[in-house]
C-alpha positions, 0 to 999 in steps of 0.5 A: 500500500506505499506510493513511493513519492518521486523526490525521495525524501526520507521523511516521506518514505517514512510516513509513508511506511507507518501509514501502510502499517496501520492500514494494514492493521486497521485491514487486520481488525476489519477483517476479524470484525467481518469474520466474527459477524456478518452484517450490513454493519460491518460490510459498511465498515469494510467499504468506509475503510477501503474509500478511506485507504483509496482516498489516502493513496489519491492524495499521496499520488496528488502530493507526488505528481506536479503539473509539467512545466510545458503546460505552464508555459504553453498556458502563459503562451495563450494569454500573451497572444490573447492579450495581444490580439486584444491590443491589435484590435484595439489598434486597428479600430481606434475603440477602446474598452478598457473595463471589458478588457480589464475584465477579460484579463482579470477571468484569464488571470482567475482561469490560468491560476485556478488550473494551476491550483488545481495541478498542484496539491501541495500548493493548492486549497483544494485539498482532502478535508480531514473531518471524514477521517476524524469521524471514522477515527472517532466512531471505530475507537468508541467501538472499541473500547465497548 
């Protein structure tokens, strides 16, 4: 269950190995929990674990992977040349427009930064809220110390 982060870091190495080890273990309870009953509630057990386990390596694989570099520039690219026919129209009608122009530059600006966000988990603010693993955490402790 480790997903080897490209940069080789021991620190992450490491988390990742104590985070398959208690995957492993919570995997060990749930199976003996199913084992010794059968019910929906320990099948919604067994599915709620598994999205957990697939949520945790989907973010370890965002963390891992990073936009290529050729998208940033080709990305910068379009928006110069959009810029610029802007200008060049502006230029042979003699009408400006600044505040649609002001307007097309600023959702550019939004569209380019939100798509970049995006492809960067690490810097980004989309990223996997915590609470779902809390209350997963929170109810399978309760249950166990019954």
């Amino acid at each position: 269950m480790i997903i080897r982060d490209g940069t080789g870091d021991p620190r992450i190495q490491e988390i990742a190995l104590s985070v398959s080890k208690l995957q492993e273990a919570l995997s060990a309870l749930a199976a003996q929990i199913v084992a010794d009953r059968s019910d929906d509630l320990t099948a919604s057990l067994a599915t709620g674990l598994k999205d957990l386990f697939a949520a945790t390596n989907q973010q370890r694989l965002a963390v891992g992977n990073q936009m290529p570099a050729q998208i940033n520039v080709l990305m910068l690219i379009l928006v110069f040349a959009g810029v610029g026919v802007i200008g060049h129209q502006v230029g042979m009608t003699g009408q400006s427009h600044p505040v649609l122009t002001a307007i097309l530059i600023g959702i550019w600006t939004y569209i380019v930064i939100l798509i970049l966000d995006f492809g960067d988990a690490r810097a980004g603010s989309f990223r996997t809220n915590t609470e779902a693993y809390e209350m997963v955490l929170e109810e399978m402790t309760l249950r166990t110390r019954r």
